[in-house]
C-alpha positions in Angstrom: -22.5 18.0 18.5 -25.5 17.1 16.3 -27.5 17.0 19.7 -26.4 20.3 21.0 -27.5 21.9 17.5 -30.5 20.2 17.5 -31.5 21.3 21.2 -30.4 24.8 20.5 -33.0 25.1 17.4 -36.2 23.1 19.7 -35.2 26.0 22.2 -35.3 28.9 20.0 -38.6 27.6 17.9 -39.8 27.1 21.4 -39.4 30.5 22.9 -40.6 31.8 19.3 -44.0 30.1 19.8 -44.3 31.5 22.7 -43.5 35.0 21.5 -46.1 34.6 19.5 -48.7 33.4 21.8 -47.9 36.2 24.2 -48.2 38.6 21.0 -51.6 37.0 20.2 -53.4 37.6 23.7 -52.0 41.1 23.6 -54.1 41.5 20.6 -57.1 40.4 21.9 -56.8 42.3 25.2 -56.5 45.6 23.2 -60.3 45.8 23.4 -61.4 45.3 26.6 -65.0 46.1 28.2 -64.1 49.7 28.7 -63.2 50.1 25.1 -66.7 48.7 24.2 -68.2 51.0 26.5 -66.3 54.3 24.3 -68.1 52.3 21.7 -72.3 53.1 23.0 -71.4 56.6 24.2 -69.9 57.3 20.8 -72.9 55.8 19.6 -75.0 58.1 22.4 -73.9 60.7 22.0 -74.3 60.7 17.8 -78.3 59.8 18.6 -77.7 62.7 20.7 -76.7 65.4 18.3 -79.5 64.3 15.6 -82.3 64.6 18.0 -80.8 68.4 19.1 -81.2 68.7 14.7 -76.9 69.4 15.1 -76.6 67.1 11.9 -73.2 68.6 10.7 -71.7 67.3 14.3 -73.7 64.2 14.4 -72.1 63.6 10.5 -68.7 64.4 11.9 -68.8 62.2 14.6 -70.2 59.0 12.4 -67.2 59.7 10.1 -64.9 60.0 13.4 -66.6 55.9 14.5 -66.4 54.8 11.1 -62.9 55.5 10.7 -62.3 53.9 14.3 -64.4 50.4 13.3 -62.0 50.5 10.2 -59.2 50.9 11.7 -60.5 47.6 14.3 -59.2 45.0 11.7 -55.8 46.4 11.4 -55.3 46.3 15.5 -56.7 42.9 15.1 -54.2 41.3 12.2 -51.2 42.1 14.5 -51.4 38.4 16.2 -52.4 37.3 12.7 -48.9 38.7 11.3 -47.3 37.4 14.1 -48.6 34.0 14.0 -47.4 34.1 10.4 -43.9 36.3 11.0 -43.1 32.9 13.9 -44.2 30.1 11.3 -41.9 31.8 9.0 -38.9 32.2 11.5 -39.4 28.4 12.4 -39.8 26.9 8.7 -36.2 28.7 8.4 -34.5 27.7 11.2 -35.5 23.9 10.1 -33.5 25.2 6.8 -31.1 26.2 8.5 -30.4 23.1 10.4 -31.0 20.8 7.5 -28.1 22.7 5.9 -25.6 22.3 9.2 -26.7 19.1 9.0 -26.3 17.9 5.4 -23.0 20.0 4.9 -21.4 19.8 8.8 -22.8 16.9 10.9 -23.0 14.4 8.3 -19.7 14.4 6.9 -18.7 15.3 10.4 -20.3 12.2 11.9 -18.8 10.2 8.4 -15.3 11.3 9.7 -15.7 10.0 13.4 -16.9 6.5 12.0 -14.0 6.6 9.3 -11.3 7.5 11.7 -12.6 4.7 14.0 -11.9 2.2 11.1 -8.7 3.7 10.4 -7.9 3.0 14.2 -8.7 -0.9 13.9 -6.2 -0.7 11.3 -8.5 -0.6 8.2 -6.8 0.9 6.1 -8.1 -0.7 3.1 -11.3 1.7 3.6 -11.4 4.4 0.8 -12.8 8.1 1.7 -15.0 9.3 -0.3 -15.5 13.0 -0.2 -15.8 16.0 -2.2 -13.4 19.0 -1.7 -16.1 21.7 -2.4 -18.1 21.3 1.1 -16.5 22.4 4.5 -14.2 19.4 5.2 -13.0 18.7 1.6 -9.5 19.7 2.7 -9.4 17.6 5.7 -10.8 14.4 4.4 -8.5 15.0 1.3 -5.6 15.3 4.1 -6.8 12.6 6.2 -7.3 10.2 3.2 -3.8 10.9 1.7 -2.4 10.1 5.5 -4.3 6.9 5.0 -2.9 6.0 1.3 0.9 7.0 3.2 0.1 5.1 6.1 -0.7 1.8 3.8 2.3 2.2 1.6 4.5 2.6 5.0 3.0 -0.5 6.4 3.5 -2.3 2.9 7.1 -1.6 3.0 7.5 -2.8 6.6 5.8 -5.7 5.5 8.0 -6.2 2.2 11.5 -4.8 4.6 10.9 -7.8 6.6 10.2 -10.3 4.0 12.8 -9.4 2.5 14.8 -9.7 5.4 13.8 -13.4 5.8 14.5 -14.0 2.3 18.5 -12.4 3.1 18.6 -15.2 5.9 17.0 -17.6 4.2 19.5 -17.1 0.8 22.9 -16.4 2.6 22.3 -19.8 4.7 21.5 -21.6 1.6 25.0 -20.2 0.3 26.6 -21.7 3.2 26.0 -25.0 2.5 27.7 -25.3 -0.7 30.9 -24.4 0.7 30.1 -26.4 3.5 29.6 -29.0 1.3 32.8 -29.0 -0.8 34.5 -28.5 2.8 33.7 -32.3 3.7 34.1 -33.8 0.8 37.9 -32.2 0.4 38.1 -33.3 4.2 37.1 -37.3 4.0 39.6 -37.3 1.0 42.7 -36.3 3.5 40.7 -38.5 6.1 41.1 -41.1 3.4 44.6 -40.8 2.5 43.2 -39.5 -1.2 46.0 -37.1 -1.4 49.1 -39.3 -2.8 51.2 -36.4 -3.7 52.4 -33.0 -1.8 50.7 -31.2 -4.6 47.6 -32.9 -4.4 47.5 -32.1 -0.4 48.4 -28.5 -0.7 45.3 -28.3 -3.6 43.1 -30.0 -0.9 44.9 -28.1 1.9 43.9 -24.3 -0.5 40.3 -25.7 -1.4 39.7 -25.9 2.3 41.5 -22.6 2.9 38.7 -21.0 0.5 35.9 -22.3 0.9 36.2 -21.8 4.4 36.8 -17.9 3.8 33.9 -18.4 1.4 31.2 -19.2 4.3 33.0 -16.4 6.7 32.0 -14.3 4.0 28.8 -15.6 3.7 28.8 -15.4 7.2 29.5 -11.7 7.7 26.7 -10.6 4.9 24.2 -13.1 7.2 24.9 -10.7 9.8 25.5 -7.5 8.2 22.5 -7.6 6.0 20.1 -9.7 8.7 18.1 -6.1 9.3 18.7 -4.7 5.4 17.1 -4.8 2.7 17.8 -7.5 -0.4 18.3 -4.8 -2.8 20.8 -3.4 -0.5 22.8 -6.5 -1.0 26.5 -5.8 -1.2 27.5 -6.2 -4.4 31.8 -5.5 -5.2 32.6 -5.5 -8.8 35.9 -5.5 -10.4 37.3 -6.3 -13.7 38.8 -9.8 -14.7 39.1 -12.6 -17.2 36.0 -14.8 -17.0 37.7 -18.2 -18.8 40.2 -18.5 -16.1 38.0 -17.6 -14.0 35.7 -20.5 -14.7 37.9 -22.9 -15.2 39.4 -22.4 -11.5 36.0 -22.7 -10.3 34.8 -25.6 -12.3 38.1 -27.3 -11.4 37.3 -26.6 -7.5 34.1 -27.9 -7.7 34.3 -30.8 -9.9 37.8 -32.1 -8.3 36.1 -35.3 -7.0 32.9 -35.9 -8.9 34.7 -35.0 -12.7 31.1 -34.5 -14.3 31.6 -31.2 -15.3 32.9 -30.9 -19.1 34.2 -27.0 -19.3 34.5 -26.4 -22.8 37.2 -23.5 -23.5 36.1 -20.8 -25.8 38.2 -19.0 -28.3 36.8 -16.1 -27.0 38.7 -14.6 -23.8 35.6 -12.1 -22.4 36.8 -9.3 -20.2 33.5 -8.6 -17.2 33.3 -6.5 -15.0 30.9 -8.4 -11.7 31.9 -9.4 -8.1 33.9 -12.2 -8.1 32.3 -13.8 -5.6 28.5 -13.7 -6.9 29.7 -15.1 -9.8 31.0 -17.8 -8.3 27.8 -18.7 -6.4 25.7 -18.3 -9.8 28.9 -21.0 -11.0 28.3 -23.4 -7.7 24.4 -22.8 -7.5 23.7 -24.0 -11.6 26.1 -26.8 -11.0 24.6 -28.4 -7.9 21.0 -27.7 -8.8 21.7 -29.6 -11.7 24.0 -32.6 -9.6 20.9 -33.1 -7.4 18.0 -33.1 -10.1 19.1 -34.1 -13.1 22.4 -36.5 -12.3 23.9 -36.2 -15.1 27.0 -34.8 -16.6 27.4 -31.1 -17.2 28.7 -28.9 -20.0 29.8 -25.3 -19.4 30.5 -23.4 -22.3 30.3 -19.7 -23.7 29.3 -17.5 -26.4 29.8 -14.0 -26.9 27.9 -11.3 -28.3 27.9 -7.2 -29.0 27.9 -6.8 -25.3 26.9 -9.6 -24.0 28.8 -12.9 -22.6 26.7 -16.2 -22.4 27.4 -18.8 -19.7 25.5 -22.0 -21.0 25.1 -24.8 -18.1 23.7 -27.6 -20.2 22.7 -31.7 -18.6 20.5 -34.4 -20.3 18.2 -34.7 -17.2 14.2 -34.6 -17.1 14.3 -30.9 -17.5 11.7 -28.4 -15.9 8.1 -28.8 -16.3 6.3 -26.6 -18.7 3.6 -25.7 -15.8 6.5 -24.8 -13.2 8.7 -22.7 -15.9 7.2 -19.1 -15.4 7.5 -19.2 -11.9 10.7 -21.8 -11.3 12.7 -18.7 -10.3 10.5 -17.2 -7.3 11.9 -17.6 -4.3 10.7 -20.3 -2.1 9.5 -22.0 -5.2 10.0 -25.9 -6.2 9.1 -27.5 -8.7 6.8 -30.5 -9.0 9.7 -33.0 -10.3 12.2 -32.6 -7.1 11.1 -35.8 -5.5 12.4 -36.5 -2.2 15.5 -34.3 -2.9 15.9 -31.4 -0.1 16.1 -27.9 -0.7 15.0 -24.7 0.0 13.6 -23.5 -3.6 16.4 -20.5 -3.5 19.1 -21.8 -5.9 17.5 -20.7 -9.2 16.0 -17.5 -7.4 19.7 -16.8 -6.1 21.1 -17.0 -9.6 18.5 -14.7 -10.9 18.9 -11.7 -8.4 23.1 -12.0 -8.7 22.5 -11.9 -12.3 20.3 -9.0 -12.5 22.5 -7.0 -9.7 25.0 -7.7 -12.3 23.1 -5.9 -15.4 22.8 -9.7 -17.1 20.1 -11.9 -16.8 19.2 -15.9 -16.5 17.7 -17.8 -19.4 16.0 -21.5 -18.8 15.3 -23.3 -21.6 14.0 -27.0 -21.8 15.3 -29.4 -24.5 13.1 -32.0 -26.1 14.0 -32.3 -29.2 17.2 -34.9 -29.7 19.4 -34.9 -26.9 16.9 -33.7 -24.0 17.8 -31.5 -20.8 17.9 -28.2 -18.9 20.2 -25.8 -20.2 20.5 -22.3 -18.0 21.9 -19.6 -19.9 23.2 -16.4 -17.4 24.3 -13.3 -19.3 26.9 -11.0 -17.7 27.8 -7.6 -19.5 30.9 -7.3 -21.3 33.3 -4.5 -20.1 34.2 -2.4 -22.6 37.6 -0.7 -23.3 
């Protein structure tokens, strides 16, 4: 395009010099011999008219070739003007295409190269531009298609993360279950259940926590191509005490180093069972497999808020790991050779949250030392 304007002006600044050229050696051919020959018999013929004494004539024809030799100049300054009127025509065109191209080719040609960035997938590029010449409108158009474009491809991105961080969570989940599942099964393997009450227990254990990983399961597959915040979450009103103490019981049936301290309190919350009980098995092994030690479970109550304290006399979290302990994928520097996915703390966070509470970590090193993870679940209110 910049070419095509460019050739265009050349051709018309070309065909104006020779305008002018043409109007220049018209000028000089309008006095050709004959006219100089007008010129001596004017001249003659005056010579003429004083020698016959006719000196009022011979005055009137001087004043006639006077006028005529004045008049020469003006004939003559027609290629002069013209030479001038073409320079002119030329000196503006040049403005004129300066202009097109300051205010239309530039930003024009600044578009192409842009939009070929934006097609290698830089979209990081900013457009400048200013909305008062010719393409402000577009270039505000295309830019804001840009800035939508990013923030489309950033929630792909964070879609899919998070979509790896569903699999990633709900398969960490499984193993608990999977975990109490073996344990209750080597103790009927092992003739550990004396009694027909003690079987059934083992027999219902293995009942649930088998329904617990089909659940688990099903929200692996349901939520495989969802988002985490789209994270099925089924609350319903019940007693948290018993609550606790059937889930403690369940989990510390065979390794009886969990100390559940009943409360005078008896809280009323409204969560989903279930998450609860993963924030319940989650605190408790995290703290089985780093700090080996017994653990207390206890609760406090506030305006609106109930407290569930998981307290052991291990090593603790370090200071340096702390602020970023409950990130997903995270572990800390003190796991040793124990395995795990960094999810467990992260887990507890999100169900708390979903569940308008939060988690609390707090590192005691002052008298009796240890990690003590406070999650607060909101009250329900009558």
């Amino acid at each position: 395009m910049k070419g095509r304007i460019l050739k265009v002006t050349v051709f018309f600044s070309l065909l104006l010099v020779v305008a002018t050229g043409i109007l220049a050696l018209s000028s000089r051919k309008s006095s050709p011999q004959d006219d100089r020959s007008q010129q001596l018999l004017d001249l003659n013929e005056i010579s003429q008219l004083i020698d016959r004494g006719d000196y009022d004539k011979a005055k009137q024809k001087t004043d006639e070739y006077a006028d005529m030799m004045r008049s020469k100049p003006i004939e003559d300054s027609v290629g002069i003007n013209g030479i001038a009127m073409c320079t002119l025509t030329i000196f503006f065109m040049a403005m004129v295409f300066l202009y097109v191209y300051m205010n239309i080719l530039r930003p024009f040609d600044k578009m192409k190269d842009y939009a070929s960035e934006i097609a290698k997938g830089n979209f990081d590029l900013p457009l400048n531009y200013e909305r008062s010449n010719y393409f402000g409108a577009f270039t505000w158009a295309f830019d804001s298609m840009r800035k939508e474009i990013t923030r489309s491809r950033m929630a792909e991105y964070e879609a899919i993360e998070n979509n790896k961080t569903v699999i990633a969570t709900l398969s960490h989940d499984i193993k608990t279950p999977i975990t109490s599942i073996r344990a209750y099964a080597e103790g009927l393997e092992e003739n550990l259940d004396t009694s027909p009450e003690r079987r059934s227990r083992y027999l219902e254990v293995l009942m649930r926590k088998c329904d617990e990983v089909t659940a688990l399961t099903n929200d692996l597959f349901l939520h495989s191509l969802s988002d985490l915040n789209m994270l099925q979450m089924k609350p319903e009103e019940f007693e948290l005490v018993p609550f606790l103490k059937q889930s403690i019981g369940e989990i510390a049936t065979e390794h009886e180093d969990v100390i559940f301290r009943k409360p005078d309190i008896s809280p009323v919350i409204y969560a989903d069972k279930k998450r609860v009980n993963q924030i319940v098995e989650n605190l408790i092994n995290n703290s089985r497999k780093y700090a080996k030690t017994n653990i207390t479970v206890s609760l406090t109550q506030s305006d609106d808020l109930v407290s569930i304290h998981f307290r052991d006399k291990g090593p603790g979290i370090p200071d340096e790991d702390m602020p970023f302990i409950t990130d997903k994928f995270y572990r800390g520097k003190n796991v040793g050779d124990e395995n795990g996915s960094g999810l467990g703390l992260y887990i507890v966070r999100y169900i708390a949250e979903q569940s308008g509470g939060s988690l609390e970590l707090i590192n005691h090193t002052s008298g009796e030392e240890g990690l003590e993870a406070v999650v607060s679940l909101p009250i329900k209110k009558h």
